[in-house]
Rosetta silent file (secondary structure, phi, psi, omega in degrees, C-alpha in Angstrom):
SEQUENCE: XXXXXXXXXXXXXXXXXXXXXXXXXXXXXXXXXXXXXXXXXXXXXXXXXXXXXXXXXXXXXXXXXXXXXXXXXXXXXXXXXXXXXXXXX
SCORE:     score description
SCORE:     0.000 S_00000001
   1 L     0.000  130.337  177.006   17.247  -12.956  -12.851 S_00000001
   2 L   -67.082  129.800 -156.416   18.027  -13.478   -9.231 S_00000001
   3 L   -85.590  155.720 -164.225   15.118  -13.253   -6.775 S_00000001
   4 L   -65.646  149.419  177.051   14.806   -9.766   -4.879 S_00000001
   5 L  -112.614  153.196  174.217   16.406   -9.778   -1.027 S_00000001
   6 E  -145.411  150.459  172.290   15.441   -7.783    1.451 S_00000001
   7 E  -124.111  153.777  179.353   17.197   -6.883    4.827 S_00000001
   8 E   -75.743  125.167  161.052   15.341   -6.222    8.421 S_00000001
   9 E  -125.348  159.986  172.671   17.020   -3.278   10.096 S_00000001
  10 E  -134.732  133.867  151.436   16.632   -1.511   13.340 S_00000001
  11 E  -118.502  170.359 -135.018   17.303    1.855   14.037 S_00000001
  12 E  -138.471  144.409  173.599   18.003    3.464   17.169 S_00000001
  13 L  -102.422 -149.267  157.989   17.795    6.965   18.707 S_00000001
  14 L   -86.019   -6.552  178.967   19.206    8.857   21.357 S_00000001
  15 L  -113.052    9.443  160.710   16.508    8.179   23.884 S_00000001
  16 L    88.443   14.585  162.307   17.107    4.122   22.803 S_00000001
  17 L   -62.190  143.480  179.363   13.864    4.390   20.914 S_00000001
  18 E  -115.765  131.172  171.979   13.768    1.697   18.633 S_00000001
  19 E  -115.701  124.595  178.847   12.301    1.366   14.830 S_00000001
  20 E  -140.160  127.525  163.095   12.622   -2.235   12.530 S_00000001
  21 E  -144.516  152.144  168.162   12.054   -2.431    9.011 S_00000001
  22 E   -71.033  141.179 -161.292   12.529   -4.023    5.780 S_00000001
  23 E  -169.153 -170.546 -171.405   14.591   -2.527    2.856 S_00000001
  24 L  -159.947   44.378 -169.683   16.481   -3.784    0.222 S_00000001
  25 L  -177.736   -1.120 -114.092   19.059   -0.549    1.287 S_00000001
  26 L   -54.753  -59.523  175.828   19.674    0.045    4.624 S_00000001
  27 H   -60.424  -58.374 -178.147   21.947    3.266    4.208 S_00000001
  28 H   -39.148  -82.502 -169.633   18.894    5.011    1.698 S_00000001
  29 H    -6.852  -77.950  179.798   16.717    3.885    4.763 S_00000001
  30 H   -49.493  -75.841 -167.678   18.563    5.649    7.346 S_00000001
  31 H   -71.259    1.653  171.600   18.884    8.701    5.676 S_00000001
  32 H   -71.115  -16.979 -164.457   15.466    8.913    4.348 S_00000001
  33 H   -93.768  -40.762  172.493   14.149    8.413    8.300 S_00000001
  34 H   -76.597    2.701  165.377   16.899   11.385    9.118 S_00000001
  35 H   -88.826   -6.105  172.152   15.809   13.638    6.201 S_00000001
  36 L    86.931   41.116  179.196   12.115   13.322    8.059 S_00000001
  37 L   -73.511   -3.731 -155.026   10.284   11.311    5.208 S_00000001
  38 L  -126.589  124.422  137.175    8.308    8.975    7.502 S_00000001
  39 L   -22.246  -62.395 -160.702    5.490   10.349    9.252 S_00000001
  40 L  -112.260   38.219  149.129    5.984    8.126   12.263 S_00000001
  41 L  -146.244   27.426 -170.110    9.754    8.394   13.047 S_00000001
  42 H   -70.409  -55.317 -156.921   10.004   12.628   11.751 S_00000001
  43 H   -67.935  -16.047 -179.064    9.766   13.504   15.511 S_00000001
  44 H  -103.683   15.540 -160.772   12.692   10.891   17.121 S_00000001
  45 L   -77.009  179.668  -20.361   15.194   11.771   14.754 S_00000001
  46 L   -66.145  125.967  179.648   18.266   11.598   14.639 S_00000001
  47 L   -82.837  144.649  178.984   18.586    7.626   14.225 S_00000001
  48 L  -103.519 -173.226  151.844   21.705    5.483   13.987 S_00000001
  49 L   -96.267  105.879 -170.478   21.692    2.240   12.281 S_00000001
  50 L   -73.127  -42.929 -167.676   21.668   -0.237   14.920 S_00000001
  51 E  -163.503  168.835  163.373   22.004   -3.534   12.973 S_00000001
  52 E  -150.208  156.838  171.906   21.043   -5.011    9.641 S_00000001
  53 L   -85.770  159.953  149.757   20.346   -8.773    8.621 S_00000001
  54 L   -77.254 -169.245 -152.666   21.806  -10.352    5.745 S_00000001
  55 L   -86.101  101.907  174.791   20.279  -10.492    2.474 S_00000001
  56 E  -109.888  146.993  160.954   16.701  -12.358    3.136 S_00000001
  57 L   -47.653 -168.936 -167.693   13.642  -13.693    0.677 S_00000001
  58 H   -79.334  -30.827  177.227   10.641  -11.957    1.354 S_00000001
  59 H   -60.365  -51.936  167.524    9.353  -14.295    3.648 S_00000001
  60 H   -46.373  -39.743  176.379   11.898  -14.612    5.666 S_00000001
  61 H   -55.532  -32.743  169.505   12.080  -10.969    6.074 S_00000001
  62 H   -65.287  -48.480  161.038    8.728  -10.718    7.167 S_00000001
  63 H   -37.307  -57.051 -169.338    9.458  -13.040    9.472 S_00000001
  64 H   -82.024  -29.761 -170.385   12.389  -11.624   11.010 S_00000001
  65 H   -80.895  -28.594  168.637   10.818   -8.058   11.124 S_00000001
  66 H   -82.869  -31.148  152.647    7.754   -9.533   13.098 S_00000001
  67 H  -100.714   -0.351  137.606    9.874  -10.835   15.706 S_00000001
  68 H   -14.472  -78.803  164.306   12.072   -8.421   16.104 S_00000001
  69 H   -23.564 -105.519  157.893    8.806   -6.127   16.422 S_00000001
  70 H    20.455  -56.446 -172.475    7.362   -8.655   19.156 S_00000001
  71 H  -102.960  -51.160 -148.428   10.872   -8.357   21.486 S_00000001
  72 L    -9.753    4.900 -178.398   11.646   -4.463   20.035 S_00000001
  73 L  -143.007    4.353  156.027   11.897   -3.241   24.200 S_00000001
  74 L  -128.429  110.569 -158.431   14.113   -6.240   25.260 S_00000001
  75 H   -39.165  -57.482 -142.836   17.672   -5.313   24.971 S_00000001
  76 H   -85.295  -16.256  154.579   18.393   -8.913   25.591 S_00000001
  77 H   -59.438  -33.366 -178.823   16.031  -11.109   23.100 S_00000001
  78 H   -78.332  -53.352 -173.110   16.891   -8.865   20.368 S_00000001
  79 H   -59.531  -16.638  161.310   20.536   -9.429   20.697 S_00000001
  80 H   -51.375  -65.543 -105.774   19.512  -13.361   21.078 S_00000001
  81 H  -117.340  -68.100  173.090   17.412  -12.836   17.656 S_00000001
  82 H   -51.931  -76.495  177.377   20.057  -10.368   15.916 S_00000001
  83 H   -12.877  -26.118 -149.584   23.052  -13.116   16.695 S_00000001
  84 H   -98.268  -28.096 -176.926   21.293  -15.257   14.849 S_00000001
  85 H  -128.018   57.554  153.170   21.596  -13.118   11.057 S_00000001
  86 L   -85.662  130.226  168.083   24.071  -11.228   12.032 S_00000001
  87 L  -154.312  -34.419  164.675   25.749   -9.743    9.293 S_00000001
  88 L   -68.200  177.093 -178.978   25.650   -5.760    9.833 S_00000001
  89 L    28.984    0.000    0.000   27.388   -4.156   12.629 S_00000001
């Protein structure tokens, strides 16, 4: 059995609020955060899908979702950080 992947995504609203998380789905994600399942993003919806990683272990994921997190309000570190795993969008 192949070990489980997970990818970091961030989505984005209309007022450029930003949200990053881990999944193993990214589309279930999104529309679970637009059906209002999550306590802390029910109130910014609607969300796009801004990016996704490729397929990462767990560690790595953790990884990538903490520094994401870290830069999450500078446009121009994340797109440094996303470039780097780019494989969505």
């Amino acid at each position: 059995m192949p070990p489980k992947t997970y990818i970091v995504y961030i989505l984005k609203n209309r007022m450029n609020r930003r949200f990053i998380g881990i999944t193993d789905d990214a589309e279930a994600e999104l529309r679970a955060h637009n059906k209002g399942q999550f306590k802390g993003t029910k109130a910014f919806k609607p969300w796009q899908l801004e990016w996704f990683s490729e397929p990462l272990s767990r560690n790595d994921s953790l990884r990538l979702e903490e520094n994401l997190r870290h830069h999450k309000t500078n446009a121009a570190m994340l797109e440094s950080i996303t470039h780097k795993h780019d494989m969505g969008m």
